[in-house]
ZAMARGU-4260 file (C-alpha; in steps of 0.2 Angstrom, whole numbers, plus 5000, padded with zeros to 4 digits):
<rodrens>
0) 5925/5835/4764 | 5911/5823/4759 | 5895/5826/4750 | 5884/5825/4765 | 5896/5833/4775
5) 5896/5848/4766 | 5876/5845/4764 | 5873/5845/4779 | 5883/5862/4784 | 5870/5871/4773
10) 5883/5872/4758 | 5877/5877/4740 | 5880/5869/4728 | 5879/5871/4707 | 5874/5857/4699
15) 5874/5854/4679 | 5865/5863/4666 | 5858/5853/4649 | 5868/5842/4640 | 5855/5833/4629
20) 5851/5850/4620 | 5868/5854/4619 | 5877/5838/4613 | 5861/5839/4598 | 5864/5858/4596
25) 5881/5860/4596 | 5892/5844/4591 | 5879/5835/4580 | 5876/5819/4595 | 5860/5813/4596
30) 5854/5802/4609 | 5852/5785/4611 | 5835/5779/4606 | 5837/5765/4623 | 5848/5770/4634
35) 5849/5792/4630 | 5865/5801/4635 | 5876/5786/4643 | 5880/5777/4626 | 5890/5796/4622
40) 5904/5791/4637 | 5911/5777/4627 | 5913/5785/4609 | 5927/5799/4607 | 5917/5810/4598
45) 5903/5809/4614 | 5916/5810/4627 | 5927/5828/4619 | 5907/5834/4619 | 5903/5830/4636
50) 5921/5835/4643 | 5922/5852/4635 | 5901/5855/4642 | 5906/5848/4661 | 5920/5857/4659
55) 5911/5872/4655 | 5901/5872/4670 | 5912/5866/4684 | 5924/5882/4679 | 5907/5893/4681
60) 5904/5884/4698 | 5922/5889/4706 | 5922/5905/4699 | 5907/5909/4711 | 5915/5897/4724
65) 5901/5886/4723 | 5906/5864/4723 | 5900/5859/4707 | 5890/5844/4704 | 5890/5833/4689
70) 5881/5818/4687 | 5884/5801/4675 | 5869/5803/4660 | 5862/5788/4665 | 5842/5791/4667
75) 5838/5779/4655 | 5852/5767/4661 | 5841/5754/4667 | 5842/5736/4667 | 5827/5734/4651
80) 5835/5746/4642 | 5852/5743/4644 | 5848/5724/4639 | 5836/5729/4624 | 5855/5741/4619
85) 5861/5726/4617 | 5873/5731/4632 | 5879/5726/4649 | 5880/5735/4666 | 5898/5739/4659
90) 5891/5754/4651 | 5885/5763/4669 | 5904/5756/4674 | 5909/5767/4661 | 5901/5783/4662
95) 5907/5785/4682 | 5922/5781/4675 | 5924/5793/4664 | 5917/5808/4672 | 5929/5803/4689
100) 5944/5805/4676 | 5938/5820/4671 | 5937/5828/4688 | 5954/5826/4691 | 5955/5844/4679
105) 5940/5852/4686 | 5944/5868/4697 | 5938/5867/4715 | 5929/5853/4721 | 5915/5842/4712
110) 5906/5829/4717 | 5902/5815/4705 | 5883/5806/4708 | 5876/5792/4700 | 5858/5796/4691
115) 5844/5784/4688 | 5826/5789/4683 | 5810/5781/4682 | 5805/5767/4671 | 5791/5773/4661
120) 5786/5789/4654 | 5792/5804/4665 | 5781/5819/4662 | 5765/5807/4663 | 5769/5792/4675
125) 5762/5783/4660 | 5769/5764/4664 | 5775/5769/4681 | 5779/5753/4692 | 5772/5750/4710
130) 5782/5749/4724 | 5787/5734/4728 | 5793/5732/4708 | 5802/5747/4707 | 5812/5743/4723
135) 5814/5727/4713 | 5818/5734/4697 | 5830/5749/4700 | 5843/5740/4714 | 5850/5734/4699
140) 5855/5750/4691 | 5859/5758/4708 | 5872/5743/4713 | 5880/5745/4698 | 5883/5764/4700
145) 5889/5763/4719 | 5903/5749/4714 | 5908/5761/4701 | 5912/5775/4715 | 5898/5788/4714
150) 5897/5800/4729 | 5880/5801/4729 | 5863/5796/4719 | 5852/5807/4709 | 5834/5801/4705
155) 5827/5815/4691 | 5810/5815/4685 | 5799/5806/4697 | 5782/5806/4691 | 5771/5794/4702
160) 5773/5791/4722 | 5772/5773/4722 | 5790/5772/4710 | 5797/5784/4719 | 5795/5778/4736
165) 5802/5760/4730 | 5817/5770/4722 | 5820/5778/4737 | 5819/5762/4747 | 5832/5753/4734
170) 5843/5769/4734 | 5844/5767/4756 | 5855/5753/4756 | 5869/5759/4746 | 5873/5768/4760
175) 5877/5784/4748 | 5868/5802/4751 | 5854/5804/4738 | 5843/5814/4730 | 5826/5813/4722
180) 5819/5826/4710 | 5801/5825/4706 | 5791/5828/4689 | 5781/5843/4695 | 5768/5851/4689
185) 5764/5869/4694 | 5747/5865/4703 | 5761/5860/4716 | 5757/5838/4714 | 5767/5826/4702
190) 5757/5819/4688 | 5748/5806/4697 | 5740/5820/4705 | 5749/5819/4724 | 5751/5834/4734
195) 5771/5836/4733 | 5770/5839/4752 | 5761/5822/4755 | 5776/5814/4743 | 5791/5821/4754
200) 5781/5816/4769 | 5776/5797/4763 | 5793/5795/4755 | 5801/5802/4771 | 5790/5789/4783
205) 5794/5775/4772 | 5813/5778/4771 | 5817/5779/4789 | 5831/5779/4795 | 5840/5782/4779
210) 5828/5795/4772 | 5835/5806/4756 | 5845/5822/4761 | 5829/5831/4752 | 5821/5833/4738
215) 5819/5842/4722 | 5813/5845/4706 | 5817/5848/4686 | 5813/5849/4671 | 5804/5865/4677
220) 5804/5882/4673 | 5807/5892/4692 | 5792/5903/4691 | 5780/5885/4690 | 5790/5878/4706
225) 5787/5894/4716 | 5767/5892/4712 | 5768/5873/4716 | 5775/5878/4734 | 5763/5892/4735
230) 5751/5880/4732 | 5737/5875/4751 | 5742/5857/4750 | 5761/5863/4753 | 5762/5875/4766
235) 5769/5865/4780 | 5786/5871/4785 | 5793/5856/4789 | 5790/5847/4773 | 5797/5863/4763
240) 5811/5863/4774 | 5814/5848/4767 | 5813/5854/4748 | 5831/5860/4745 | 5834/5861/4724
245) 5830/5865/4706 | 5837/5860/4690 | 5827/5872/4680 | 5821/5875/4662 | 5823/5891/4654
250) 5809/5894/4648 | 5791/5894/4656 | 5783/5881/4647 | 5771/5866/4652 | 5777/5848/4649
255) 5764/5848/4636 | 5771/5864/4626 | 5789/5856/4629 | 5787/5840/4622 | 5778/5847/4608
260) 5791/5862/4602 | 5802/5858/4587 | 5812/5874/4592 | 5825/5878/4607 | 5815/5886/4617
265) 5823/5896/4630 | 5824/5912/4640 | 5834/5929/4648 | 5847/5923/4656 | 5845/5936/4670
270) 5829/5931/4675 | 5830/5913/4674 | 5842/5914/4689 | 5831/5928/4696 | 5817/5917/4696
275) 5829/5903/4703 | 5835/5912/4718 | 5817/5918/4724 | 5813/5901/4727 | 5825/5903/4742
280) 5811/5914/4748 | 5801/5898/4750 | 5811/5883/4754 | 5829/5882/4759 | 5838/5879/4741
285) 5854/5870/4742 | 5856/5865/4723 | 5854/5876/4710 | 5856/5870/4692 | 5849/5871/4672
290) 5839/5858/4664 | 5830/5863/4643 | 5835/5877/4638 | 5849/5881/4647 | 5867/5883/4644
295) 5883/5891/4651 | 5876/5908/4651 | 5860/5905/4662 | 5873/5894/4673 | 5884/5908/4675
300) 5871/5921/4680 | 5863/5908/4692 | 5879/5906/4701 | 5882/5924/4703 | 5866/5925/4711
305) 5866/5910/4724 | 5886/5910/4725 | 5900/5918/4733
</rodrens>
């Protein structure tokens, strides 16, 4: 069954938990200072880490009988910082590539999705582009990932409406399902203050008739996100309706306190996926998954609680 299809029959899904951390923590692998996590698919060292961590979590998803989603660490894998690497679109090539072979030994059924992210800073919108340039800008990356064969897009870590609406305009055309996950803060907007309501809403009106199968956020302890869609400005049922996922952070920090900690910083993993699952409460959650912080334990809980 395809991604949609299985989307749109209200299936859950367990997508990753962190790798970044991880690949620092546990195997020595530091990202790259252009282009993060992708440059780690084409070195053997990068690849036995990422296997084993995919790995990992894709055996957690079908023990709970959950499909598992898993998505080519490519946020910074855009065309500036590719070039500025010294690189070509070769390297997207590569990392779809690599996580479709490694599939083939998952348990159960997987998905693989192409992600992409925004161009500047992600927890301020600092150097955000405008519509128009960011429908430019990212059709580049997003070509290259649907060639490769991804199953669907992930956008993670949309901070400003105007980048993400052009995104999601490029990311259209491919004809592939997507996603977009937003930079939230807990007052319930993004960081260049709009109302996460009016963003599904705007985004939605300016995608039609090939709008994303919903929206979601990370990066983002649980307990903020239920805040934010407890917020006035985002009580419409329709536009929660449309709010369907989480890749959340352990522990229940601001961006601020998180960019600023030298420390792992993390938390139970019992009432990570507590907090987690009460967000069904609110919004219909079809993707559950772990972002800072997090790591097979707080995956496994998670899907105990939103599997099965």
């Amino acid at each position: 069954m395809s991604y949609s299809s299985a989307f749109a029959q209200g299936q859950r899904f367990l997508l990753e938990g962190a790798l970044g951390e991880r690949l620092k923590r546990e195997y020595g692998l530091a990202p790259d200072p252009q282009v993060g996590l992708a440059r780690h698919c084409t070195t053997p060292e990068g690849r036995a880490a990422l296997g084993a961590l995919w790995g990992q979590y894709a055996a957690i998803a079908h023990r709970h009988g959950l499909p598992f989603l898993a998505t080519t660490p490519t946020r910074r894998g855009d065309r500036d910082r590719v070039q500025e690497a010294g690189l070509t679109g070769a390297l997207l090539q590569e990392n779809v590539r690599f996580l479709q072979s490694l599939r083939r030994d998952w348990p159960g059924v997987g998905y693989v999705g192409g992600m992409v992210g925004c161009y500047g800073e992600a927890y301020t919108g600092q150097g955000a582009l405008e519509e128009e340039a960011a429908l430019d800008y990212h059709r580049w990356q997003l070509e290259l990932l649907a060639e490769a064969g991804v199953e669907f897009l992930y956008a993670a870590l949309l901070p400003t409406l105007p980048e993400a609406t052009g995104l999601a305009r490029a990311m259209g055309p491919t004809g592939l399902p997507y996603l977009l996950s937003f930079t939230l803060r807990r007052e319930g907007c993004l960081p260049d203050g709009t109302p996460l309501a009016q963003a599904i809403a705007a985004i939605d009106a300016a995608t039609a008739p090939h709008p994303p199968l919903g929206y979601m956020t990370n990066c983002i302890h649980p307990r903020f996100v239920y805040e934010a869609l407890s917020a006035p400005d985002n009580q419409d049922p329709g536009i929660r309706a449309r709010f369907v996922g989480i890749q959340g952070n352990a522990a229940p920090l601001t961006h601020e306190q998180l960019q600023s900690a030298t420390d792992l910083l993390t938390s139970d993993p019992v009432s990570f996926a507590r907090d987690s699952a009460a967000l069904g409460e609110l919004a219909p959650l079809q993707v559950f998954g772990g972002c800072c912080g997090t790591d097979g334990r707080h995956l496994e809980q998670l899907a105990g609680m939103v599997g099965d």
